[in-house]
PDB file of N, CA, C, O and CB in Angstrom:
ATOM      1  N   UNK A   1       4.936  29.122  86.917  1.00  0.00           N
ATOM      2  CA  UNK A   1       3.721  29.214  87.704  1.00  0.00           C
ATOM      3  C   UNK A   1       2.629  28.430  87.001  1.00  0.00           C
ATOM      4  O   UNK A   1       2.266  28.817  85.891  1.00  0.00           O
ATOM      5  CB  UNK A   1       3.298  30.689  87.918  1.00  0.00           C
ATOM      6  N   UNK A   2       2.032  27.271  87.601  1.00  0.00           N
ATOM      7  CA  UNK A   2       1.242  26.817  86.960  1.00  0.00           C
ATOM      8  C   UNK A   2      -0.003  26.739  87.441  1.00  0.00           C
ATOM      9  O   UNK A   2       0.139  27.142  88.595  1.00  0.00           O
ATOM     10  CB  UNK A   2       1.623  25.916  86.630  1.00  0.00           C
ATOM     11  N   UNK A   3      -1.477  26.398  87.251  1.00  0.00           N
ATOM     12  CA  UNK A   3      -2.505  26.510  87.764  1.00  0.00           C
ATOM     13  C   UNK A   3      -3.882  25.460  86.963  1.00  0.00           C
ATOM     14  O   UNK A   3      -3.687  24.710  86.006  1.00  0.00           O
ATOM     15  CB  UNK A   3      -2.605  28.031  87.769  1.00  0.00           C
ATOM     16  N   UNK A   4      -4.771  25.603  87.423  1.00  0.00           N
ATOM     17  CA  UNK A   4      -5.386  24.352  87.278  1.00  0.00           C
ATOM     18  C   UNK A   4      -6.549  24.969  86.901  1.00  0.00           C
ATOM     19  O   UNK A   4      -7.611  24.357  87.006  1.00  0.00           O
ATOM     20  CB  UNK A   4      -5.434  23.344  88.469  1.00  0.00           C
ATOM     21  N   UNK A   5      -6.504  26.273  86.408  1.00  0.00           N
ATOM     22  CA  UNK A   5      -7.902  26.705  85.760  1.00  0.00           C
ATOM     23  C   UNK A   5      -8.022  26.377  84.367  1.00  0.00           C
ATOM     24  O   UNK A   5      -7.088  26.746  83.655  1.00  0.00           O
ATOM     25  CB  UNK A   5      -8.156  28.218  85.847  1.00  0.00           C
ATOM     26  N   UNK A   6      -9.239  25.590  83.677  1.00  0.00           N
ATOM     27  CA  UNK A   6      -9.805  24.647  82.762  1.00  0.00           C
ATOM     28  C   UNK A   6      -8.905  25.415  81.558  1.00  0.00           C
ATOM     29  O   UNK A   6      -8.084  24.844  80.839  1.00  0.00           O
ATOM     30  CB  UNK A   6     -11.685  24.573  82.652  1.00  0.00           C
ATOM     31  N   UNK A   7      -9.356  27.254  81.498  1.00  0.00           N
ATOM     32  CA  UNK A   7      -9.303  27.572  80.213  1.00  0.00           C
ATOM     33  C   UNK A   7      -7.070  27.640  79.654  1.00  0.00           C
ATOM     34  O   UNK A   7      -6.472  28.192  78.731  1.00  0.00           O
ATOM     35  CB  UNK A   7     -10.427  29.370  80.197  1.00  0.00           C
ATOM     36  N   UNK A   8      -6.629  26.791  80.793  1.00  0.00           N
ATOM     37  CA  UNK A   8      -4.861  27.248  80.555  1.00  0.00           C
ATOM     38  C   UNK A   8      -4.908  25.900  80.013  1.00  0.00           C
ATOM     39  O   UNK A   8      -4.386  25.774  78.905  1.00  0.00           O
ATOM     40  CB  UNK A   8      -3.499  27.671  82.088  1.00  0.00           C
ATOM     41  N   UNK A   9      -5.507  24.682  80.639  1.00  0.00           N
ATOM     42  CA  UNK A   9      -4.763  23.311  80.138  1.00  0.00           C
ATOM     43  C   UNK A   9      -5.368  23.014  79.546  1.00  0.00           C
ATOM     44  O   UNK A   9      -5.227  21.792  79.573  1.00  0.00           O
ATOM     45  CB  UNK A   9      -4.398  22.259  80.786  1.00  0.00           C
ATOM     46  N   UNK A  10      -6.714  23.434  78.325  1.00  0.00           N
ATOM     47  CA  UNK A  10      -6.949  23.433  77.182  1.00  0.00           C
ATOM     48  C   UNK A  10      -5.716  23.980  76.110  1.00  0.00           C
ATOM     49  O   UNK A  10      -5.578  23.324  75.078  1.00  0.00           O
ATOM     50  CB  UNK A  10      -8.116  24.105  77.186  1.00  0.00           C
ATOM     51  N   UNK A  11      -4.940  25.003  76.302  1.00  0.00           N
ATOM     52  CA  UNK A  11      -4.546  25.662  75.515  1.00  0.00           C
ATOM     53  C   UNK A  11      -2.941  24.982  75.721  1.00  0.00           C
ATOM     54  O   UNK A  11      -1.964  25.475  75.158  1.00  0.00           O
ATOM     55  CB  UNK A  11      -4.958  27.188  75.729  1.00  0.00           C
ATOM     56  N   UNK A  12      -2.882  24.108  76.374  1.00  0.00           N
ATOM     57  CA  UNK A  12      -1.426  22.967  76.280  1.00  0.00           C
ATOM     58  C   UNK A  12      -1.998  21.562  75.490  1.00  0.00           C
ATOM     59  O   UNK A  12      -2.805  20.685  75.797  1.00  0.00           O
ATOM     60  CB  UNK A  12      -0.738  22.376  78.228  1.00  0.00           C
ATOM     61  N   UNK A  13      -1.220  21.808  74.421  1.00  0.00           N
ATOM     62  CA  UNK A  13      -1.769  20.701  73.522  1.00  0.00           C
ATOM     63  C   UNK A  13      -1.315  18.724  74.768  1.00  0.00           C
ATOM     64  O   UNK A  13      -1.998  17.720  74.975  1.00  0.00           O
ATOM     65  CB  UNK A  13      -0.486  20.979  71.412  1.00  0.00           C
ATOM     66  N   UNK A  14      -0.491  18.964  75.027  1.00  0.00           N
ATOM     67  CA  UNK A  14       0.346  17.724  75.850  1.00  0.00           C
ATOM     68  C   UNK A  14      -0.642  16.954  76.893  1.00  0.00           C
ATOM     69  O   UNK A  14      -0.983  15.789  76.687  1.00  0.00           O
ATOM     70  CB  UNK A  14       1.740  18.419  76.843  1.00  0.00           C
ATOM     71  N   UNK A  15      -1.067  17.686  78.009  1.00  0.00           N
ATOM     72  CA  UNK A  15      -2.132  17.853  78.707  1.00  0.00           C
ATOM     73  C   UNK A  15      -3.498  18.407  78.380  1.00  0.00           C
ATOM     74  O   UNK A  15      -3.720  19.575  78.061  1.00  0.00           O
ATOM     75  CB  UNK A  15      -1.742  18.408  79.490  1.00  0.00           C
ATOM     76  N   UNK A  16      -4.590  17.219  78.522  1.00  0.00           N
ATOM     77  CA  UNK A  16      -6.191  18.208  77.978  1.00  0.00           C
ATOM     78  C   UNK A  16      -6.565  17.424  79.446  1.00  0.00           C
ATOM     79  O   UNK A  16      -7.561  17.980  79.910  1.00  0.00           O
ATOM     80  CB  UNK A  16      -7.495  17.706  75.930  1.00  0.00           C
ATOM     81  N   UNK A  17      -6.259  16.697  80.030  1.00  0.00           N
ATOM     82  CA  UNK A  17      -7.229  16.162  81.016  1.00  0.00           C
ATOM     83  C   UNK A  17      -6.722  16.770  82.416  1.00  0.00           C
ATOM     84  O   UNK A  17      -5.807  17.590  82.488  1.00  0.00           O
ATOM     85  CB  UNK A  17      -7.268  14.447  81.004  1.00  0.00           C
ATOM     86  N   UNK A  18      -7.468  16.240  83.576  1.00  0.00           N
ATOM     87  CA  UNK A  18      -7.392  17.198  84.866  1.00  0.00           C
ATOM     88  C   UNK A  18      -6.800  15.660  85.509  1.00  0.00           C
ATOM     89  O   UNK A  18      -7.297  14.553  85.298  1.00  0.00           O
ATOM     90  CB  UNK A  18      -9.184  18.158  85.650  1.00  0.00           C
ATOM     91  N   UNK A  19      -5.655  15.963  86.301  1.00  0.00           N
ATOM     92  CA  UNK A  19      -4.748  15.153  87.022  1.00  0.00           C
ATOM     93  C   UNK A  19      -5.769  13.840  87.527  1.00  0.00           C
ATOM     94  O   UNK A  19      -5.356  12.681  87.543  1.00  0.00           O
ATOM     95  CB  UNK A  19      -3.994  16.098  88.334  1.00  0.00           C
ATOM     96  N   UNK A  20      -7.039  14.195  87.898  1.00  0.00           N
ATOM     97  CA  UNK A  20      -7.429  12.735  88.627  1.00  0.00           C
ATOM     98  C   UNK A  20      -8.401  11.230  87.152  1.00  0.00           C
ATOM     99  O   UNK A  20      -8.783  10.071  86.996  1.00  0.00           O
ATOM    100  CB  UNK A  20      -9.017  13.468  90.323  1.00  0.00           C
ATOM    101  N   UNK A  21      -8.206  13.036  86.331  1.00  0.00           N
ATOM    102  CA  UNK A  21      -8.738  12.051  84.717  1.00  0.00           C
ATOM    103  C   UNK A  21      -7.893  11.421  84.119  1.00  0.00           C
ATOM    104  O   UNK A  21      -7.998  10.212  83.913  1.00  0.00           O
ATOM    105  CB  UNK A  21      -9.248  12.811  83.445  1.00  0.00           C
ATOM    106  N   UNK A  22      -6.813  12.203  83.700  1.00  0.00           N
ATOM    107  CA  UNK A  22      -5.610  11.386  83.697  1.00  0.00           C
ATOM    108  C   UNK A  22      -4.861   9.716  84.007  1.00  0.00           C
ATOM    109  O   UNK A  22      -4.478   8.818  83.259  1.00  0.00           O
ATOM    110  CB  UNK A  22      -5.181  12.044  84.343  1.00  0.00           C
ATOM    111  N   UNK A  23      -4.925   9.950  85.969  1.00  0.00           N
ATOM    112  CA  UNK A  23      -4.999   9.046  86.640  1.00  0.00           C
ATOM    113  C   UNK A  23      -6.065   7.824  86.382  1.00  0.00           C
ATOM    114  O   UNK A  23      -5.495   6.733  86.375  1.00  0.00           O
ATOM    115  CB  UNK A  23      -5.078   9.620  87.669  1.00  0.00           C
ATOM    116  N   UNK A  24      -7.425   7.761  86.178  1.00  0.00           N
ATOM    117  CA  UNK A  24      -8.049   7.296  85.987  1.00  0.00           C
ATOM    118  C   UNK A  24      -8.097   6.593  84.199  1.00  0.00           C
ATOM    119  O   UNK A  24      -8.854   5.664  83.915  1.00  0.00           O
ATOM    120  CB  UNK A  24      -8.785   8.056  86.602  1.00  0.00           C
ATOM    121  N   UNK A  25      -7.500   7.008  83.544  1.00  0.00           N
ATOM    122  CA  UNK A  25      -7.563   6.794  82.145  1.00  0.00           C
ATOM    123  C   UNK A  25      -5.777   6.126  82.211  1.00  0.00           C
ATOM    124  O   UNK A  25      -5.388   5.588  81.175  1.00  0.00           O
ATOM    125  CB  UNK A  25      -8.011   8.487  81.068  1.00  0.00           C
ATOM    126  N   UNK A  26      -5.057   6.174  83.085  1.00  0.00           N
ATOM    127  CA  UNK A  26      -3.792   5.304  82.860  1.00  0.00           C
ATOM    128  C   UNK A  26      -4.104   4.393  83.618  1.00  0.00           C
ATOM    129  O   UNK A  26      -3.830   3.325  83.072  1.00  0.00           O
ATOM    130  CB  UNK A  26      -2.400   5.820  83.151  1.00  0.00           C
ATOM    131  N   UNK A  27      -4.683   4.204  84.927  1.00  0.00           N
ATOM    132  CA  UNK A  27      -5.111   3.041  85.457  1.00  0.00           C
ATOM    133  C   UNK A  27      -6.136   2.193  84.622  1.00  0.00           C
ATOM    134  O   UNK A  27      -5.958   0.993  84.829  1.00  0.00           O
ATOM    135  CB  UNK A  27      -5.627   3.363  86.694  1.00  0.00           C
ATOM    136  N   UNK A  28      -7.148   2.451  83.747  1.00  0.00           N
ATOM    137  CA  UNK A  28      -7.859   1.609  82.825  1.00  0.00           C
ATOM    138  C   UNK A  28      -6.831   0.835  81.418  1.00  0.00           C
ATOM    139  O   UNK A  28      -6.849  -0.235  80.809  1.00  0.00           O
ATOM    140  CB  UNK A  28      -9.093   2.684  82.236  1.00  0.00           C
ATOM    141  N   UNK A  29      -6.071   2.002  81.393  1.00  0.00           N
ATOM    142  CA  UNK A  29      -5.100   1.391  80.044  1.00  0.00           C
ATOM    143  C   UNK A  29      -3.743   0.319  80.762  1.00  0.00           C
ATOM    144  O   UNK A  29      -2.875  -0.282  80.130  1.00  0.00           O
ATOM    145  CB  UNK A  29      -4.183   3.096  79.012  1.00  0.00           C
ATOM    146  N   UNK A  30      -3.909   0.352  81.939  1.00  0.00           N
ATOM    147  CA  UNK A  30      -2.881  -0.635  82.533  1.00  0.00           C
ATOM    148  C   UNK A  30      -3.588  -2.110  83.044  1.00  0.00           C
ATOM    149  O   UNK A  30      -2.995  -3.091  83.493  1.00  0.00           O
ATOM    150  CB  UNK A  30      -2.132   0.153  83.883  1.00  0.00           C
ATOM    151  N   UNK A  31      -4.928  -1.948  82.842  1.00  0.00           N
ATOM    152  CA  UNK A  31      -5.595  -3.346  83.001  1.00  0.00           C
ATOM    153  C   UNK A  31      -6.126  -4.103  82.016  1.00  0.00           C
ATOM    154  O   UNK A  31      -6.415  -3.484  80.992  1.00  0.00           O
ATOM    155  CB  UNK A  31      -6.560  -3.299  83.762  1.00  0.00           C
ATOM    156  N   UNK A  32      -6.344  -5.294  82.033  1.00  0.00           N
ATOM    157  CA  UNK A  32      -6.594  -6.554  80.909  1.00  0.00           C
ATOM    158  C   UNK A  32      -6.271  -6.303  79.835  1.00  0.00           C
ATOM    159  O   UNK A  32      -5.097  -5.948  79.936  1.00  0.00           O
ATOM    160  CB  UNK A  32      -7.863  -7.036  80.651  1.00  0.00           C
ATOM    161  N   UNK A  33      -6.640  -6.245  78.578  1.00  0.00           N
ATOM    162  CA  UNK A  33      -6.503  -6.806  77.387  1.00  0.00           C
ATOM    163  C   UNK A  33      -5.014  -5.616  77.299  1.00  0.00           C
ATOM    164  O   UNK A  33      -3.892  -5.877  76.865  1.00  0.00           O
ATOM    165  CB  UNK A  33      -8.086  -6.740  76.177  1.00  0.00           C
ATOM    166  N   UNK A  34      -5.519  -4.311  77.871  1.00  0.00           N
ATOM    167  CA  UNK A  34      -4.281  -2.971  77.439  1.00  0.00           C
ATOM    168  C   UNK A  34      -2.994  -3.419  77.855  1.00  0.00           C
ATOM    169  O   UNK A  34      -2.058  -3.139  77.106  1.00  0.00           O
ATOM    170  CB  UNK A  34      -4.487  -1.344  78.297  1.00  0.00           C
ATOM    171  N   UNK A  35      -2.821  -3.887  78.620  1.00  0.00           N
ATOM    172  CA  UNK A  35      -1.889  -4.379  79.889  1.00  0.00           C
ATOM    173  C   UNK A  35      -0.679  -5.290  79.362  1.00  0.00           C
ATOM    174  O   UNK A  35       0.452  -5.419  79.829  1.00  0.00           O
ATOM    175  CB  UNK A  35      -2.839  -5.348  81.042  1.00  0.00           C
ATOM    176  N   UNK A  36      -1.271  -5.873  78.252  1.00  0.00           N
ATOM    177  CA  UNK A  36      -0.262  -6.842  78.030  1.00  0.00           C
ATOM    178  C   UNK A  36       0.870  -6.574  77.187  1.00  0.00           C
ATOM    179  O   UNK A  36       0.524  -5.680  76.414  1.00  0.00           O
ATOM    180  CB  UNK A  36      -0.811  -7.887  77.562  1.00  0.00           C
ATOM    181  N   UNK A  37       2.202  -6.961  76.938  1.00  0.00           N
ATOM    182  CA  UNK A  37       2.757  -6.139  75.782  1.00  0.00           C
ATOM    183  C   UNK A  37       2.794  -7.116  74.895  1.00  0.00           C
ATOM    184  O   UNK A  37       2.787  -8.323  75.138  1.00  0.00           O
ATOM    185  CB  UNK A  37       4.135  -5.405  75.939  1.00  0.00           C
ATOM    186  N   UNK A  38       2.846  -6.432  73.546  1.00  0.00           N
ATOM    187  CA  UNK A  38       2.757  -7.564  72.367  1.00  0.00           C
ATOM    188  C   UNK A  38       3.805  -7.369  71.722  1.00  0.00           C
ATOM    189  O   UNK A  38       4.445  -6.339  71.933  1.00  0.00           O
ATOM    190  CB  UNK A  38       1.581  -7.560  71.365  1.00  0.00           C
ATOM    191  N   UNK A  39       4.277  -8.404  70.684  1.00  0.00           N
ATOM    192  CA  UNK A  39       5.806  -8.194  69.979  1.00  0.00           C
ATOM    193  C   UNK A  39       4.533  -7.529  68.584  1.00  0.00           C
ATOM    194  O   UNK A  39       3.337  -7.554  68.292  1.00  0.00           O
ATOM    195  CB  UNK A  39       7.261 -10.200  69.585  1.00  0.00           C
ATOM    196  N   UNK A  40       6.297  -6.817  67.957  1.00  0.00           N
ATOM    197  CA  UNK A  40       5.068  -6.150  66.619  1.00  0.00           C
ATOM    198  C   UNK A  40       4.297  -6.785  65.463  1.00  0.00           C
ATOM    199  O   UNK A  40       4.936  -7.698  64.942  1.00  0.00           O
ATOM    200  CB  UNK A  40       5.731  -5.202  65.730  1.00  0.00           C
ATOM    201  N   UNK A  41       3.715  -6.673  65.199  1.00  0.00           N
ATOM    202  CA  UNK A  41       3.119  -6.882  63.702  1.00  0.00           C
ATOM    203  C   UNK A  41       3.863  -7.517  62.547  1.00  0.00           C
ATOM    204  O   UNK A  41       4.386  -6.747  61.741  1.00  0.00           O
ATOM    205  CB  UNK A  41       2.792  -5.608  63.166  1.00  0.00           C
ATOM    206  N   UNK A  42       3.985  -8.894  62.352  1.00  0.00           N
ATOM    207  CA  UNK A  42       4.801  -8.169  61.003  1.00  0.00           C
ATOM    208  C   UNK A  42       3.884  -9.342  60.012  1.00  0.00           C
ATOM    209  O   UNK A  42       3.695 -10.553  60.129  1.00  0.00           O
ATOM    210  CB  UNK A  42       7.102  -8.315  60.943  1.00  0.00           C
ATOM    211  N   UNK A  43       3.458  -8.355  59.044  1.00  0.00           N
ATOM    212  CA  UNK A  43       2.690  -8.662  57.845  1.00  0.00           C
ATOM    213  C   UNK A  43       3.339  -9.687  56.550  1.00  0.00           C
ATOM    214  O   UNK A  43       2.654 -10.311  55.740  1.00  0.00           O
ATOM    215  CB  UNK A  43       2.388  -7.249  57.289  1.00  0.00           C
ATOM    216  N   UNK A  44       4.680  -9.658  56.614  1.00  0.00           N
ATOM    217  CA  UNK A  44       5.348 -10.121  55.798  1.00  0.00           C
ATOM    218  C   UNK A  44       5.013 -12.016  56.363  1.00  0.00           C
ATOM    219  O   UNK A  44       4.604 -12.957  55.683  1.00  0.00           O
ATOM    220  CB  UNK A  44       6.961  -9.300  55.858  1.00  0.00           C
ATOM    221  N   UNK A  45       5.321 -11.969  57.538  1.00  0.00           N
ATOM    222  CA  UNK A  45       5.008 -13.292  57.855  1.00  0.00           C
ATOM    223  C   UNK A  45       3.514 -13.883  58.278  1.00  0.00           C
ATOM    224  O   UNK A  45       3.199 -15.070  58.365  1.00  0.00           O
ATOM    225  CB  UNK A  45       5.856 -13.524  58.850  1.00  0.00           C
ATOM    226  N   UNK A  46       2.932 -13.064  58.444  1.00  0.00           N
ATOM    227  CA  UNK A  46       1.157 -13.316  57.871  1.00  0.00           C
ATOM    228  C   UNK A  46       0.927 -13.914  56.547  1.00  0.00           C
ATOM    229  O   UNK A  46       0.429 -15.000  56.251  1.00  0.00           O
ATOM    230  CB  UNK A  46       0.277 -11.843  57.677  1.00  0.00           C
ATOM    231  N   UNK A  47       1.460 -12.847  55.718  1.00  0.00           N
ATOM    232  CA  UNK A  47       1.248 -13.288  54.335  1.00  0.00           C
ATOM    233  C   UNK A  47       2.277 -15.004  53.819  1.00  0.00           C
ATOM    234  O   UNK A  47       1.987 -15.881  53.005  1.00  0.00           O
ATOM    235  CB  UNK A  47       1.822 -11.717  53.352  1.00  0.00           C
ATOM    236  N   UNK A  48       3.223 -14.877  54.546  1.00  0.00           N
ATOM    237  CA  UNK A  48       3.880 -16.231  54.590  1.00  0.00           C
ATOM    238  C   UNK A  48       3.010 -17.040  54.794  1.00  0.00           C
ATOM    239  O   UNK A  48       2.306 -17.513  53.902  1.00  0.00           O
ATOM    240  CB  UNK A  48       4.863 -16.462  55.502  1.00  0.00           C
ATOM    241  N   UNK A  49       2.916 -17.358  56.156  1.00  0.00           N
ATOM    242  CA  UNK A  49       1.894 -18.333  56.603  1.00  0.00           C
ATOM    243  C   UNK A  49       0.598 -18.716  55.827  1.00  0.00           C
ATOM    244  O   UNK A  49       0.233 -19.873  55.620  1.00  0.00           O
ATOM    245  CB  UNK A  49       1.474 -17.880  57.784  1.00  0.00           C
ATOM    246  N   UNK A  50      -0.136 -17.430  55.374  1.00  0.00           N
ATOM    247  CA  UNK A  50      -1.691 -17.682  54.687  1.00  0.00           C
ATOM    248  C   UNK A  50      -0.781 -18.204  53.324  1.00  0.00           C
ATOM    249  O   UNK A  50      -1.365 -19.156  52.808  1.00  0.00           O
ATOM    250  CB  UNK A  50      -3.057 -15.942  54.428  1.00  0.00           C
ATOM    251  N   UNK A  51       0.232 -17.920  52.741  1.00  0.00           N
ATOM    252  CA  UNK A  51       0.289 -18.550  51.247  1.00  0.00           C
ATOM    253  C   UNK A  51       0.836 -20.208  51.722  1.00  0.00           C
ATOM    254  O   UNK A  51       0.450 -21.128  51.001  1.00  0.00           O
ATOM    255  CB  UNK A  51       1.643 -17.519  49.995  1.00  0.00           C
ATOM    256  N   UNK A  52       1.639 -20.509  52.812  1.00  0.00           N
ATOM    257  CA  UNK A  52       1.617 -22.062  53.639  1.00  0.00           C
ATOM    258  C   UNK A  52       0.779 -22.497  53.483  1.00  0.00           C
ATOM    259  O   UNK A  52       0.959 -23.633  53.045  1.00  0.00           O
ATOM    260  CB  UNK A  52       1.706 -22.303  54.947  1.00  0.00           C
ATOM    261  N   UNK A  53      -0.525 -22.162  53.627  1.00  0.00           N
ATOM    262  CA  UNK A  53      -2.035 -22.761  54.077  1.00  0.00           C
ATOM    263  C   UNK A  53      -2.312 -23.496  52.935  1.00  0.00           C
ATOM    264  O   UNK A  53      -2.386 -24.663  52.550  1.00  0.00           O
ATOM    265  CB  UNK A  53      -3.333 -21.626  54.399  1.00  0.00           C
ATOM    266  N   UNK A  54      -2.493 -21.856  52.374  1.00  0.00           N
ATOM    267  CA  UNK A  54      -3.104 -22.012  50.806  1.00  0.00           C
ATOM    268  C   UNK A  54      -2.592 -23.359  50.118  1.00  0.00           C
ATOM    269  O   UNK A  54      -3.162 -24.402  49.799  1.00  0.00           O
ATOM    270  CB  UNK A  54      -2.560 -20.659  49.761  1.00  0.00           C
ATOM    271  N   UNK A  55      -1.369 -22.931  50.028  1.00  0.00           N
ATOM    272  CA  UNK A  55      -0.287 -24.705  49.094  1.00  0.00           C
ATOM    273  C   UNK A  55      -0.961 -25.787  49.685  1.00  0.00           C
ATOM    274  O   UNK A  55      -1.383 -26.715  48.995  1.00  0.00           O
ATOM    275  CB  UNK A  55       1.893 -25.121  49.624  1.00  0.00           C
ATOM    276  N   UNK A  56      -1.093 -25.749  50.851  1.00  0.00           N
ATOM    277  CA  UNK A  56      -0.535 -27.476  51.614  1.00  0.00           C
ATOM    278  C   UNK A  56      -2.573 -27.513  51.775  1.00  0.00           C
ATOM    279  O   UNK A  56      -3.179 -28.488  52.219  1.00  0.00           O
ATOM    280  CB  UNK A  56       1.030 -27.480  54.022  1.00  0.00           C
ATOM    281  N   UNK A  57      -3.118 -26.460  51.383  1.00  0.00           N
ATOM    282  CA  UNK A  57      -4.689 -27.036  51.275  1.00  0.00           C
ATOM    283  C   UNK A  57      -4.967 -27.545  49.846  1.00  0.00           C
ATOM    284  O   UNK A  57      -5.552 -28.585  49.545  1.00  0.00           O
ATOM    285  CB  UNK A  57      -5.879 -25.797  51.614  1.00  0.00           C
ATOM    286  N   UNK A  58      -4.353 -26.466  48.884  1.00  0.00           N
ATOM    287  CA  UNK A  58      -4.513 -26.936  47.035  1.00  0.00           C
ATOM    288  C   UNK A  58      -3.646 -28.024  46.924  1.00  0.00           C
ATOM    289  O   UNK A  58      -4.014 -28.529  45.863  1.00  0.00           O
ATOM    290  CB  UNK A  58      -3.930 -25.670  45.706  1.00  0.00           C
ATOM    291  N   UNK A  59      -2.728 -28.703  47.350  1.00  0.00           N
ATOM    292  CA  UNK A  59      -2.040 -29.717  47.447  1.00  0.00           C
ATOM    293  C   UNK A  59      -2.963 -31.272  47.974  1.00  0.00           C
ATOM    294  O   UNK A  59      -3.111 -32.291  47.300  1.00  0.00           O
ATOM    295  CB  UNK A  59      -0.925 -29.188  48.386  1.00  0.00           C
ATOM    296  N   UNK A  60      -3.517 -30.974  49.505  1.00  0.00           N
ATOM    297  CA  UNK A  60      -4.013 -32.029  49.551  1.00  0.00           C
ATOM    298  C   UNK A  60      -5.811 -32.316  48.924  1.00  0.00           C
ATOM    299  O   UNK A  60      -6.461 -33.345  49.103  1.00  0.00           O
ATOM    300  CB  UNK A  60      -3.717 -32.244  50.938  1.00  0.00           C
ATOM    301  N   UNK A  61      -6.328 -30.894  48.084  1.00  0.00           N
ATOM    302  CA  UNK A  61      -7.537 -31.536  47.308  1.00  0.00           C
ATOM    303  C   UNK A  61      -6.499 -32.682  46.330  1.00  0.00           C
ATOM    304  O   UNK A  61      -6.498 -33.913  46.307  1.00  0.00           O
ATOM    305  CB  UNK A  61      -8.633 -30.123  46.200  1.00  0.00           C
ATOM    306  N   UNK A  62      -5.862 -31.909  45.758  1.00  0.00           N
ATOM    307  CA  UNK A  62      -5.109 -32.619  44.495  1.00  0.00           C
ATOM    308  C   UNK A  62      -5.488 -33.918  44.871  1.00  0.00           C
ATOM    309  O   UNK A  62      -6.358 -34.709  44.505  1.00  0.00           O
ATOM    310  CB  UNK A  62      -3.366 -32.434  44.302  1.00  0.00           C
ATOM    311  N   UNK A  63      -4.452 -33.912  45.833  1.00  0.00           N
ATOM    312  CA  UNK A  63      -4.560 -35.752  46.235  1.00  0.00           C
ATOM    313  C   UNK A  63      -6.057 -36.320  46.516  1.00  0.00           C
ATOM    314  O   UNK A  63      -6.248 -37.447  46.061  1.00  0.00           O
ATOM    315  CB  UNK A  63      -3.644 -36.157  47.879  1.00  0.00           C
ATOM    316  N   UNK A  64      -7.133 -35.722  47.187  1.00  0.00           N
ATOM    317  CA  UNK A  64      -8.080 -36.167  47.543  1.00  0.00           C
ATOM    318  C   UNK A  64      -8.689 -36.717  46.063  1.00  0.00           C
ATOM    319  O   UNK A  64      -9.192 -37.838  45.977  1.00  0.00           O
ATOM    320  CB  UNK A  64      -8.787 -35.178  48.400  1.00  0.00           C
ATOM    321  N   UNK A  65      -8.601 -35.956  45.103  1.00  0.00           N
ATOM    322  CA  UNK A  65      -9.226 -35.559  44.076  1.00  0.00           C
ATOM    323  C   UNK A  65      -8.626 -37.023  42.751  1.00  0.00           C
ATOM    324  O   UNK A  65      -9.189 -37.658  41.859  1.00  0.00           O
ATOM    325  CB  UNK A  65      -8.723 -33.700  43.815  1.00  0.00           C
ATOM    326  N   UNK A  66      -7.179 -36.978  43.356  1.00  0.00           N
ATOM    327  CA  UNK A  66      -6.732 -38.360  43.162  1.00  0.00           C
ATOM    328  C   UNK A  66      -7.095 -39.611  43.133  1.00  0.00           C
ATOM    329  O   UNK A  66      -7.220 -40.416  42.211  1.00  0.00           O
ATOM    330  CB  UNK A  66      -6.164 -38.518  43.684  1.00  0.00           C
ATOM    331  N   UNK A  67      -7.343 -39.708  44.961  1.00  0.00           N
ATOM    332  CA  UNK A  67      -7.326 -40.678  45.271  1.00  0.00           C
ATOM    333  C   UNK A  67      -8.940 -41.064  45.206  1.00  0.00           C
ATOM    334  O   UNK A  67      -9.150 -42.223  45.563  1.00  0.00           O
ATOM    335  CB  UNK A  67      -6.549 -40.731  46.399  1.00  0.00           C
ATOM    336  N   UNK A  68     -10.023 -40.375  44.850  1.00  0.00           N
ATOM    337  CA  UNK A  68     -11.391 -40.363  44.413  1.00  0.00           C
ATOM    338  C   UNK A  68     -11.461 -40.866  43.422  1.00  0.00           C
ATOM    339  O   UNK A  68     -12.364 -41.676  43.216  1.00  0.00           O
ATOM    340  CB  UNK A  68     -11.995 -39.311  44.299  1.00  0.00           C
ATOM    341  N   UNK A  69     -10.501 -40.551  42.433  1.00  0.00           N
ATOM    342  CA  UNK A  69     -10.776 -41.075  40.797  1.00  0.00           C
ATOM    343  C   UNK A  69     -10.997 -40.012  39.904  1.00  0.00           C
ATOM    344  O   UNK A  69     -10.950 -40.210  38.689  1.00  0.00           O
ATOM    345  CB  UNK A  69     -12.099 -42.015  40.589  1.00  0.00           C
ATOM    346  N   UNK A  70     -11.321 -38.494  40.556  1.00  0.00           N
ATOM    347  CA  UNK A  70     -11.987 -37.734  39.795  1.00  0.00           C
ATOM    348  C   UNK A  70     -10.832 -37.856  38.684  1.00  0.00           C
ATOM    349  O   UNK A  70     -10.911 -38.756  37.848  1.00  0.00           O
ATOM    350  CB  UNK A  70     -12.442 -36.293  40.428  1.00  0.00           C
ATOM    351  N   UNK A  71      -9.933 -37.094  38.678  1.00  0.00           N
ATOM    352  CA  UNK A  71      -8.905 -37.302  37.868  1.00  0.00           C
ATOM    353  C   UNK A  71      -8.037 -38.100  37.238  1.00  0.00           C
ATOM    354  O   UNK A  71      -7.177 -37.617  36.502  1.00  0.00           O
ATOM    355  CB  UNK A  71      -8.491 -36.956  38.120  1.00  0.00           C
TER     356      UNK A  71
END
């Protein structure tokens, strides 16, 4: 038996909102930026890439630094 008085679907951790809040809060999370799916995270190849950078930027001062004379 279920019912729709405030003080029962407080006390269901699963459900806190009222069916048309609900509705309204999955229709906002199904539009623009929420909407899209993304592949995951992965940090390991972040950190790849930024130490790529890093080399192939300290690499070409070298040369700049070269081809200036400083060195």
């Amino acid at each position: 038996m279920t019912s729709n008085d405030p003080e029962e679907q407080s006390s269901n951790p699963e459900n806190r909102l009222y069916p048309e809040d609900q509705a309204r809060v999955d229709a906002f999370v199904k539009r623009g930026v929420n909407s899209v799916e993304r592949k995951p995270f992965r940090p390991m190849r972040l950190l790849l890439i930024l130490i790529g950078v890093v080399v192939s930027l300290s690499i070409l001062s070298q040369l700049l630094a070269r081809w200036a004379g400083i060195y």
